[in-house]
C-alpha positions in Angstrom: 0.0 0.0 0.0 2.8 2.1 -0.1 3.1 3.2 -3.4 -1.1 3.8 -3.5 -0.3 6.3 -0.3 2.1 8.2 -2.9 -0.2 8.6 -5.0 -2.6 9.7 -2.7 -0.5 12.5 -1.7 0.7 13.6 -5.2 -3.6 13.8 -5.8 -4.1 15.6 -2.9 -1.2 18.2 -3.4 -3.2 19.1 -6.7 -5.7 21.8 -5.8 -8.7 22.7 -8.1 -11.3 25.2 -7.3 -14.3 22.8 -9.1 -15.0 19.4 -9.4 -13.3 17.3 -11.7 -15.2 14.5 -13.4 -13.4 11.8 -14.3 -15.4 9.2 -16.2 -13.8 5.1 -15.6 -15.2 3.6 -18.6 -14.7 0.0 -17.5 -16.8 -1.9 -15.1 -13.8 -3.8 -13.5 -12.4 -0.6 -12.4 -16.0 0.8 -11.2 -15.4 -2.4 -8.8 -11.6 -2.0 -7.8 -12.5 1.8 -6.9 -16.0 1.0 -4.9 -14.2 -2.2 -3.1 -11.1 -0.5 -2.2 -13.3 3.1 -1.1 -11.5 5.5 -3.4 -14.0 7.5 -3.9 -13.3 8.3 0.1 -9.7 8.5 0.0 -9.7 11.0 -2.7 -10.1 14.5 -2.1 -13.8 16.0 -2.7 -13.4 17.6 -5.5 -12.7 14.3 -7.7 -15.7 12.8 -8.7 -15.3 9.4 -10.3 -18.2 8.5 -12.8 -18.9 5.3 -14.1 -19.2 4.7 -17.8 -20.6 1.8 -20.4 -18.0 -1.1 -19.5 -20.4 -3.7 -18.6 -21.1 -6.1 -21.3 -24.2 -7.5 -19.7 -25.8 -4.2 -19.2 -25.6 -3.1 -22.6 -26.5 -6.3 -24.1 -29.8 -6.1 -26.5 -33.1 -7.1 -25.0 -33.9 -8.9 -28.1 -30.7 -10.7 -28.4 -31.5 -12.1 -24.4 -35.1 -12.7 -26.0 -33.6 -15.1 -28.9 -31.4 -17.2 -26.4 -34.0 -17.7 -24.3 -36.5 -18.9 -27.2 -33.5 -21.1 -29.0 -33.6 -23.0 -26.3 -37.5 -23.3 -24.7 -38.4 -23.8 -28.4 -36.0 -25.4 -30.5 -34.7 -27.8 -27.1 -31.2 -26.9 -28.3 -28.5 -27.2 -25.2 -27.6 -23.0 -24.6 -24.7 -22.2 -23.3 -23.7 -18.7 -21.7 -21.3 -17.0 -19.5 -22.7 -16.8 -16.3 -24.1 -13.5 -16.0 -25.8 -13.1 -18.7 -28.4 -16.2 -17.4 -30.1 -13.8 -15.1 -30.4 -10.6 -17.0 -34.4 -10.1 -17.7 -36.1 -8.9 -20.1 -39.7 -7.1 -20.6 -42.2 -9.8 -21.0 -46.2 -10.0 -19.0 -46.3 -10.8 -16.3 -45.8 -14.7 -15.2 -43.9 -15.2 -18.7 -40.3 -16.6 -18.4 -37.7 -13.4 -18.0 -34.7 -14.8 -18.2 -32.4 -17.5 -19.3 -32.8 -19.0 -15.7 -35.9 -19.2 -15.6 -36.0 -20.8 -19.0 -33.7 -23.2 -17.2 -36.3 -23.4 -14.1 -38.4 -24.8 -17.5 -37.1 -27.5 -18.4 -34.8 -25.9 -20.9 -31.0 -27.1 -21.1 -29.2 -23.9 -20.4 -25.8 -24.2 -19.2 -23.6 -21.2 -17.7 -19.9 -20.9 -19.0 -16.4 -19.6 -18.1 -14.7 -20.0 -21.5 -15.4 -20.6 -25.6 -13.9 -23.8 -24.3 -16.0 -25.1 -22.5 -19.0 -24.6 -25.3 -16.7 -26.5 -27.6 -16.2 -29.1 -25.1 -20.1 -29.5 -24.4 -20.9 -29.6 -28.5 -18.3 -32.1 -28.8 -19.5 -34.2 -25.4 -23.4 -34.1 -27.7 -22.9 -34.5 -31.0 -26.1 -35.0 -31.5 -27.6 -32.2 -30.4 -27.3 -28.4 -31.8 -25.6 -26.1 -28.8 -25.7 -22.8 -29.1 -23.1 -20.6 -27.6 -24.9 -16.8 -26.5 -21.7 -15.2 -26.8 -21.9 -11.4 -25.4 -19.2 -9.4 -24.4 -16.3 -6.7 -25.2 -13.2 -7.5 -26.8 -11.6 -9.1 -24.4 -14.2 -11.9 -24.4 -14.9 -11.8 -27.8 -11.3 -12.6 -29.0 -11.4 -15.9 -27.3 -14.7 -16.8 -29.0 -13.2 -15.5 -32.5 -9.6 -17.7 -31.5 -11.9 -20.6 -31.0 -13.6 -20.1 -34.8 -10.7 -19.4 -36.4 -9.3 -22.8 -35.2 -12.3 -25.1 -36.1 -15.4 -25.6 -34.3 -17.7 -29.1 -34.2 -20.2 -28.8 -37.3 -23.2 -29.0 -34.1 -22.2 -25.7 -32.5 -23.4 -22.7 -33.3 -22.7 -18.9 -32.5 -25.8 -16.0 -31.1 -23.2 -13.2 -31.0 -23.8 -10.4 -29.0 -19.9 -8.6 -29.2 -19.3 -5.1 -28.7 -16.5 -2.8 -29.1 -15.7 -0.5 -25.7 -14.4 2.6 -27.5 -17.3 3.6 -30.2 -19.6 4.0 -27.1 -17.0 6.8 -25.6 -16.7 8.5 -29.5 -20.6 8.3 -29.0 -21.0 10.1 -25.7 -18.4 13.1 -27.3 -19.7 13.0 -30.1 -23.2 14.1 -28.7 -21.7 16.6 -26.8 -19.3 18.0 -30.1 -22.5 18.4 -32.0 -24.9 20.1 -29.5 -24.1 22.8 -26.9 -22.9 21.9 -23.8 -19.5 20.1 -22.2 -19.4 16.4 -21.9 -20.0 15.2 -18.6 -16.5 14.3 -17.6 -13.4 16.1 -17.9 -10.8 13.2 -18.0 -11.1 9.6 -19.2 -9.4 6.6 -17.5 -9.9 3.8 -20.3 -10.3 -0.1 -19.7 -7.0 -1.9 -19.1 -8.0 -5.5 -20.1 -9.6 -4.2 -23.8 -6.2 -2.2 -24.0 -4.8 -5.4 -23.7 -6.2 -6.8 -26.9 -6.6 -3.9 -28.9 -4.1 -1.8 -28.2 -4.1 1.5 -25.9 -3.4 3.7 -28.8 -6.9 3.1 -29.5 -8.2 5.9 -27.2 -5.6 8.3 -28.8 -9.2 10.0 -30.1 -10.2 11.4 -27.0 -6.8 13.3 -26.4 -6.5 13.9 -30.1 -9.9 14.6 -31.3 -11.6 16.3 -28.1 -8.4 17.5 -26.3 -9.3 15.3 -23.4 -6.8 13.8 -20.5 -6.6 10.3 -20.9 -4.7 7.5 -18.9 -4.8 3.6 -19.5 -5.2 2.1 -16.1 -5.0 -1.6 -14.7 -7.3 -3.0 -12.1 -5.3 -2.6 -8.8 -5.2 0.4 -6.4 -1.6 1.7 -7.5 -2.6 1.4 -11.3 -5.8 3.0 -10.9 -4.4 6.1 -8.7 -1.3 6.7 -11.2 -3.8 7.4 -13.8 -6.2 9.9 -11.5 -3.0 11.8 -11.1 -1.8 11.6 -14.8 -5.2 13.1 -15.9 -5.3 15.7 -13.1 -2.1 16.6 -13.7 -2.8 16.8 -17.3 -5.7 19.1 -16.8 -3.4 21.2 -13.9 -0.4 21.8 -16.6 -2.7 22.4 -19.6 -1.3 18.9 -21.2 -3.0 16.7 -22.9 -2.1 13.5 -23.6 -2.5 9.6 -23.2 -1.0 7.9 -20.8 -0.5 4.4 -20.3 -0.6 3.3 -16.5 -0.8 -0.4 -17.4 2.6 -0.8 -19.4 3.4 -4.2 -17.7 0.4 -5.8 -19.6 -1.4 -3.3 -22.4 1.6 -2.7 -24.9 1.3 -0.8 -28.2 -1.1 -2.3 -30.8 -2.3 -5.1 -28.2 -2.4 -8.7 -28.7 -1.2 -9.5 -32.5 -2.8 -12.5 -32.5 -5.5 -11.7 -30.7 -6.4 -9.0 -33.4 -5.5 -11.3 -36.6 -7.9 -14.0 -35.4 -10.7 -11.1 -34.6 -10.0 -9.7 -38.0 -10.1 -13.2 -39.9 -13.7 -14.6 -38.3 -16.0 -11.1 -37.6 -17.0 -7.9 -39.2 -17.3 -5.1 -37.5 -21.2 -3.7 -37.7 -23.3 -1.1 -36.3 -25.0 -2.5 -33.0 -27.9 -1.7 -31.0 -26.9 -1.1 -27.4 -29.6 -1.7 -24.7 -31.4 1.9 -23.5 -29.3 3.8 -25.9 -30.0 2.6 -29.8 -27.2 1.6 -32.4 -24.0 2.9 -32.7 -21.8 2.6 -35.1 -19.4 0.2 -36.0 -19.6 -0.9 -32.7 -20.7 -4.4 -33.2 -19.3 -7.9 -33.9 -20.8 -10.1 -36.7 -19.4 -13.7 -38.0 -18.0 -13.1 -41.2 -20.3 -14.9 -44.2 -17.4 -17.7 -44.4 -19.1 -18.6 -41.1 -22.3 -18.8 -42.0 -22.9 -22.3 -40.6 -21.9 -21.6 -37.3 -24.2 -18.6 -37.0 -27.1 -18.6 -34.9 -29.1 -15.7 -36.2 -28.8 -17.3 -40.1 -30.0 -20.9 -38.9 -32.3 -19.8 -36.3 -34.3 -16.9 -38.2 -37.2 -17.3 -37.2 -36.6 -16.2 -33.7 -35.2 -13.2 -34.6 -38.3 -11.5 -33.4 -38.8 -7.7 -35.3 -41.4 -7.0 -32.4 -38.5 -7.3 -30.1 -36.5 -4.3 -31.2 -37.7 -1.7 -29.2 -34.3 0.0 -29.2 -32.9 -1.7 -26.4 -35.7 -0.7 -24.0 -35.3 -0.9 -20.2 -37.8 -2.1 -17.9 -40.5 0.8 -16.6 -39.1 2.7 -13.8 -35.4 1.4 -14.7 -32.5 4.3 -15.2 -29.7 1.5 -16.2 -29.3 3.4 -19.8 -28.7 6.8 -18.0 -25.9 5.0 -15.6 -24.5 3.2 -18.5 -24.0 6.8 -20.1 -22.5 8.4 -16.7 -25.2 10.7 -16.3 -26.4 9.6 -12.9 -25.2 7.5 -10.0 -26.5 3.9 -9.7 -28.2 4.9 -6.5 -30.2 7.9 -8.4 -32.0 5.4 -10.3 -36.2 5.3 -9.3 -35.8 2.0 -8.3 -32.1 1.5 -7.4 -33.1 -0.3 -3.8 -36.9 -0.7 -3.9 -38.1 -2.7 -6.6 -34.2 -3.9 -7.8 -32.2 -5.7 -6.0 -29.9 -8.3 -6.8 -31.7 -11.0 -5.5 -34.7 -10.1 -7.6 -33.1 -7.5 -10.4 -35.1 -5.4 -12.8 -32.2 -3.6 -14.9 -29.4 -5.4 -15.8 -27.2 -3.3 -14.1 -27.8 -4.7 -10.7 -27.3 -8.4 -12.5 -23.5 -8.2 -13.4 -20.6 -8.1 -11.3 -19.4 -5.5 -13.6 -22.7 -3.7 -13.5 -22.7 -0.4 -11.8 -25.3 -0.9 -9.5 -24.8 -4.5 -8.1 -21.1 -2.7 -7.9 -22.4 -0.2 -5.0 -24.9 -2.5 -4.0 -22.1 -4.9 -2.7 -20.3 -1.9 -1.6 -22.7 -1.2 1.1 -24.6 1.4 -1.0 -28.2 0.0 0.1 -30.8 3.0 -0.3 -31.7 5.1 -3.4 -30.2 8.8 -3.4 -34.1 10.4 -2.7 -34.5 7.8 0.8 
């Protein structure tokens, strides 16, 4: 902890006569900063704004709508990563809301860690079409495209949900670029892992395009604090500039290989992002070579048009505005009352990387109005 007391001082020795926003685009560090109380070791005028970096929360309700229909309907064996099992969606009441309640059933829906362990289960039933609901950012979705690239079993199949991290970010500044107003952070701490893989030049646009401070942080206290101080620092000197606060893992251009395999099995597509609509190019879809392996092409019909509702949230649910960093998790209507994580309503109190199960394991317990 001595090095994270270091950096506490050099943050505190910064004085600034207003707050300073700093948005931490990944959900990992949203937990690392709640878990370790950062936000009360800082000095007040830092606030620290979560931003879009949970997969799950983000993840179309029609997408969650197909998986849970592939396998009530067609009896296929689902697999997903864990999460994603209890994220509901808007249905009547008494209908089947989510994967694990399709599992409740009688459907064979089975939570995974890894691409692996789909490939293992198609290969352990051979004769019987699995399904792999494959959502996530880059960092999960480079596994899955490794795993195509390589050779799948003819009997597995692909629903892929993938997004990119940084269009989301260009999104947010790009709303603010063409309509008066500042963005709603001053600084930008960008996701270490998805650094990892893609590269951390890859947030050069903020610095470059909207003269924003921007540091490329790791997960543990030391790594996270270095990059609070680079940004503050930046916006103290008048510099601008990325920095990368991660060098022993997220090195320039990423994983090689990681980006070939990507490159040689998806297209990149404009996506729909739960509570906020399609943006673009920020979407994964199996390249046409891959047809066979593609869920949406050989399960049309439960690609439901009636579902697209432009990635609606549940009535009373503020997960899109948390997602965007313009409120806290606990200044959501029904952050608290009618969602918890034993029985959620927005999928941001499903994930572990999801803002509001984040505080709500924190010891945040009671909306901002209580």
């Amino acid at each position: 902890m001595g090095e994270a007391h270091a950096w506490l001082e050099k943050i505190h020795a910064l004085d600034f006569d207003r707050t300073i926003k700093i948005m931490n685009v990944c959900g990992g560090h949203e937990r690392s900063i709640t878990h370790a109380g950062l936000r009360g070791a800082l000095p007040k005028w830092v606030e620290l704004v979560p931003g879009p970096g949970c997969p799950v929360c983000i993840c179309p309700e029609e997408d969650v709508y197909q998986a849970m229909q592939l396998a009530l309907q067609n009896k296929v064996i689902l697999v997903a990563f864990g999460d994603m099992l209890r994220v509901p969606v808007n249905v009547k009441k008494g209908e089947v809301r989510s994967l694990a309640e399709a599992q409740a059933a009688g459907a064979d829906v089975r939570p995974i860690a890894s691409p692996l362990d789909a490939r293992r289960i198609a290969l352990e039933n051979a004769e019987r079409p699995v399904v792999f609901f494959a959502a996530g950012f880059e960092t999960t979705t480079a596994p899955t495209a490794a795993m195509l690239a390589e050779g799948i079993p003819d009997n597995l199949s692909i629903l892929l949900s993938g997004r990119l991290t940084w269009p989301a970010v260009a999104m947010l500044l790009g709303t603010f670029e063409s309509s008066p107003g500042k963005p709603g952070f001053d600084a930008l701490v960008a996701p270490g892992h998805v650094s990892t893989i893609m590269g951390p030049e890859e947030w050069a646009f903020v610095v470059d395009r909207h003269e924003i401070p921007a540091a490329v942080a790791g997960f543990g206290t030391e790594s996270l604090l270095a990059s609070f101080y680079s940004v503050l620092r930046q916006l103290k000197t008048g510099e601008c500039f990325l920095d990368n606060c991660y060098r022993e893992v997220a090195h320039p251009r990423g994983n090689a290989t990681a980006r070939r395999m990507i490159g040689q099995t998806l297209d990149v597509v404009d996506a729909n992002w739960r509570g906020i609509g399609i943006i673009p190019n920020s979407g994964y879809a199996l390249k046409p070579e891959f047809a066979k392996h593609d869920a949406r092409l050989l399960f049309r019909d439960h690609a439901d048009p009636s579902r697209r509702r432009v990635g609606e949230m549940p009535p009373g649910c503020d997960c899109a505005q948390v997602v965007l960093g313009k409120i806290y998790p606990n200044q959501c209507r029904i952050y608290g009352k009618a969602c918890t994580p034993r029985n959620p309503v927005g999928p941001c109190m499903v994930s572990d990387e999801g803002a509001c199960r984040i505080w709500w394991a924190g010891g945040v317990r009671v909306a901002a109005d209580a």
